[in-house]
Structure formats: structure tokens, C-alpha cells
C-alpha positions as CSV (number, residue, x, y, z in Angstrom):
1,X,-3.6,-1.5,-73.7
2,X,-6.0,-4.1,-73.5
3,X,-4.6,-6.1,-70.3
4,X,-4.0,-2.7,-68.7
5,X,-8.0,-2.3,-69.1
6,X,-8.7,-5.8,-67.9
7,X,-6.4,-5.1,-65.1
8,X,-8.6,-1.7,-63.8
9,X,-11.7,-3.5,-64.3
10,X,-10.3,-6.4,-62.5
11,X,-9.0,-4.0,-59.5
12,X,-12.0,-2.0,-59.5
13,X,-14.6,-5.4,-59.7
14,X,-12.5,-6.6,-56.7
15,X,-12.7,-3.8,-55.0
16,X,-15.7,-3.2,-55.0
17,X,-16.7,-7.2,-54.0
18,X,-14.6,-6.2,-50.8
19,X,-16.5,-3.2,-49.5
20,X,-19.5,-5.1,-49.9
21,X,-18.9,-7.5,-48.5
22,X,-17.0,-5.7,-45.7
23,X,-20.2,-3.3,-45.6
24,X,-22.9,-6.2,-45.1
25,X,-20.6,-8.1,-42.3
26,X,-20.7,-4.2,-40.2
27,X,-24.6,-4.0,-41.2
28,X,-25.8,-7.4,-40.8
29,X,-25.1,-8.1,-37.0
30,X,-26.4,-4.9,-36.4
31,X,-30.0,-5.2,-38.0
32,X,-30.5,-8.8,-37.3
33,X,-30.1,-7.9,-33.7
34,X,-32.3,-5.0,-33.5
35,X,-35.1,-7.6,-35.7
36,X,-34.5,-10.2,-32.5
37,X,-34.6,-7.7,-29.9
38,X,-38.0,-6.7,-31.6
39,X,-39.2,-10.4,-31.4
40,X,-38.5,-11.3,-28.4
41,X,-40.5,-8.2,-26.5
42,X,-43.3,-10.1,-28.7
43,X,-42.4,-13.3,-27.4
44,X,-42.2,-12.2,-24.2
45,X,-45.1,-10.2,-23.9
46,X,-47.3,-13.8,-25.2
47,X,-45.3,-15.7,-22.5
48,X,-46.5,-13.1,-20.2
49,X,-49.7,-12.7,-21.1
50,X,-49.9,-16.6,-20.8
51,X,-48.4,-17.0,-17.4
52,X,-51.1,-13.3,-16.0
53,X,-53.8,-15.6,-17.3
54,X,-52.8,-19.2,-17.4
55,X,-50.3,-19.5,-14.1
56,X,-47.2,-21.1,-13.5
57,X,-47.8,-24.0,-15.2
58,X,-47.3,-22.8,-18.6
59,X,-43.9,-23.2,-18.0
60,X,-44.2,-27.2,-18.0
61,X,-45.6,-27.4,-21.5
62,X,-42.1,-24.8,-22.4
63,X,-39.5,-27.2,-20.8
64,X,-38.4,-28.1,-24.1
65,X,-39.1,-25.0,-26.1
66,X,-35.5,-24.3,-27.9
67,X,-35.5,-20.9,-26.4
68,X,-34.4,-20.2,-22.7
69,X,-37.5,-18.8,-20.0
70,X,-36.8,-18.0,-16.8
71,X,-39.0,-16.9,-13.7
72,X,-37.5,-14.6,-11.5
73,X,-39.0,-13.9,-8.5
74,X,-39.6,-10.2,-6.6
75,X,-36.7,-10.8,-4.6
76,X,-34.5,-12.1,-7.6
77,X,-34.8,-16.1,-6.8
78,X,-35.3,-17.8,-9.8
79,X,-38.7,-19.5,-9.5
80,X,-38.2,-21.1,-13.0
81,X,-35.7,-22.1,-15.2
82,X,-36.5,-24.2,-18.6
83,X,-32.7,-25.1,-19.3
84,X,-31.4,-24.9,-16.1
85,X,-31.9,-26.3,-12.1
86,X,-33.6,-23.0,-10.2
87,X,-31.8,-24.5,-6.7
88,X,-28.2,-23.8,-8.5
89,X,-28.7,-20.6,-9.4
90,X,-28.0,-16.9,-7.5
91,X,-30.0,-14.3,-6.8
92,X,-30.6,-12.7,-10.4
93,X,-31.3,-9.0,-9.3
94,X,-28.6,-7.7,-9.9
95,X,-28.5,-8.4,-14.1
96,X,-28.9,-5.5,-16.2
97,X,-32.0,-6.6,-18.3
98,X,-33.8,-8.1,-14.6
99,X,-32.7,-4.4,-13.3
100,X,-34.1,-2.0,-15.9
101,X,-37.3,-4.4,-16.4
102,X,-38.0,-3.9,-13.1
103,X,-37.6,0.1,-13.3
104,X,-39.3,0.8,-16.7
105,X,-41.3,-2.6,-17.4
106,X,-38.9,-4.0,-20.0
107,X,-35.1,-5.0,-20.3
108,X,-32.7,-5.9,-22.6
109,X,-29.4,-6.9,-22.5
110,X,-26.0,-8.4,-24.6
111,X,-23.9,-10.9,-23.0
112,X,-20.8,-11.9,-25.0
113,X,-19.5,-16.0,-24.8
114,X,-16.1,-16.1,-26.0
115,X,-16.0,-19.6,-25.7
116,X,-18.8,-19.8,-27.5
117,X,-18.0,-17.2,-30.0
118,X,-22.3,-16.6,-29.4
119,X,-23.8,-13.2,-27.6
120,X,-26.9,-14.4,-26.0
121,X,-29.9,-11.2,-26.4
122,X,-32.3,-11.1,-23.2
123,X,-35.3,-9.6,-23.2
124,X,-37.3,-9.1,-19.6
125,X,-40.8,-7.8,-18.4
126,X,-42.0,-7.3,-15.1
127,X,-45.1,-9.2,-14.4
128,X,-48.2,-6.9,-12.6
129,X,-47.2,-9.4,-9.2
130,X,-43.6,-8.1,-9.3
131,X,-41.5,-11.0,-10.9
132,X,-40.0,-10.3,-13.9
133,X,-40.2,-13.2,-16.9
134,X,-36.7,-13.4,-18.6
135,X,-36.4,-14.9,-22.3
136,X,-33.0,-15.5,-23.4
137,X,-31.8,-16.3,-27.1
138,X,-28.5,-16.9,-29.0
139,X,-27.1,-15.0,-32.1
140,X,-23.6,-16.2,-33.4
141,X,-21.1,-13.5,-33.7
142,X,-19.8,-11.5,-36.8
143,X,-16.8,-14.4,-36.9
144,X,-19.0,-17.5,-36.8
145,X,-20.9,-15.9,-39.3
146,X,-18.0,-15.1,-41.9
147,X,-16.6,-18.9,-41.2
148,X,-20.1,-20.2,-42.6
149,X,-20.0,-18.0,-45.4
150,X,-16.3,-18.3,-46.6
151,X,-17.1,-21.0,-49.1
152,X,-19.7,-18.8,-50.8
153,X,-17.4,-15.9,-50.9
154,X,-14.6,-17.8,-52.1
155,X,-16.8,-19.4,-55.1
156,X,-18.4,-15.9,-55.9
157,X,-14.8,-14.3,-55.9
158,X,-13.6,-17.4,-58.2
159,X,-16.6,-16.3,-60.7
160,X,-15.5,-13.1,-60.9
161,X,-12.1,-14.0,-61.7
162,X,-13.4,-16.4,-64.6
């Protein structure tokens, strides 16, 4: 009677660990992007703010800032690019985040790197001369995420199981 006790407990404890843990990997992605969507329309809204008052050359004391700016022109040329050459790259008016920024002040947009296994989160405002200042940022995906967290998982399910 005893192991058959042990056994429920053990079934139920395990079940439970499961839909947890299955619950926080379909929450988590979720919030953390909604949190970074909220920061970068702050970030972008400085960078803005810096480039209205301080010009162009802001951008030269950002070429090595860790997140991605880019300068995109009225007619979509890319007038500046922190992480990549502005000659190489097309016309940028037709990208979703460039495209709604430029019809309600602010876009965002979620582009997927399977290669990567990374979705890269833009955020985009127009600026009052009728360029539009991109940031871009990098979130891993729900996969990378349970990779780095297998070891903790595995020594929390060995616990319980002690």
C-alpha cells in the first residue's frame, strides 16, 4: 500500500513538474517579447530624440553599440547602418515595421532566422523630416532557450526523484 502511495505522489509530483514547466516555455517567450517591444519604443524614441536635436552624427559615437540602428531615408535608402555597409543594401520601404512607422509613427515587426534559431524584434519611428530610425534586437527562440535550460531541468527532475 505504501509503494502504491509513493507511486501517486511520484506520478502526480512529475506531472505536475511537466505542466510547469511546459506552461513557462508557452508564457515566457511571449512576455519577454512584449517587455522588449516596450523597450525598444523607449530606446528608440532617445535615439530619436538624439538624432531631432543632436544630427546625424550621433550615429558615429553608436557604431559599436551591441544593438543594430539604422537610418532610413524618405525614399527608403538606408542613410545609416551601424552593423552593416549602407551602399549594399536595398531600398527598405517596403519592410513591415519601415511601412507602418511611416503610416502611424511607430512600427514593429518579428523576423524569424532559422539558421540562427534567433527572431530579430524591430522597432521603427518616423522622424518629423520623414526618415524613419530603425532599431533592431535579437531574442533566441523557445528551442535555444530550452537547450540552455536542460541541465537545470534535468538536476531539478533528479531532486525530485531523490
Amino acid at each position: 500500500m505504501t509503494k502504491k502511495i509513493f507511486q501517486s505522489i511520484l506520478l502526480v509530483s512529475g506531472i505536475m513538474l511537466a505542466a510547469s514547466f511546459l506552461w513557462l516555455f508557452l508564457v515566457l517567450p511571449g512576455y519577454f517579447e512584449k517587455q522588449i517591444h516596450g523597450e525598444m519604443r523607449h530606446e528608440v524614441d532617445y535615439l530619436a530624440l538624439a538624432v531631432e536635436n543632436g544630427g546625424e552624427d550621433i550615429f558615429s559615437r553608436l557604431a559599436d553599440a551591441e544593438a543594430r540602428f539604422t537610418l532610413i531615408g524618405p525614399d527608403g535608402t538606408v542613410l545609416f547602418d551601424n552593423m552593416a555597409d549602407e551602399e549594399q543594401m536595398e531600398n527598405h520601404n517596403d519592410r513591415e515595421e519601415v511601412l507602418q512607422a511611416r503610416e502611424e509613427g511607430y512600427g514593429q515587426s518579428v523576423r524569424y532566422s532559422d539558421t540562427l534559431a534567433m527572431k530579430t524584434i524591430y522597432t521603427a519611428k518616423l522622424l518629423p523630416d520623414g526618415s524613419v530610425l530603425r532599431l533592431a534586437n535579437t531574442q533566441h527562440t523557445v528551442a535555444v532557450l530550452i537547450a540552455g535550460l536542460a541541465y537545470p531541468i534535468i538536476i531539478a527532475v533528479l531532486v525530485l526523484l531523490a
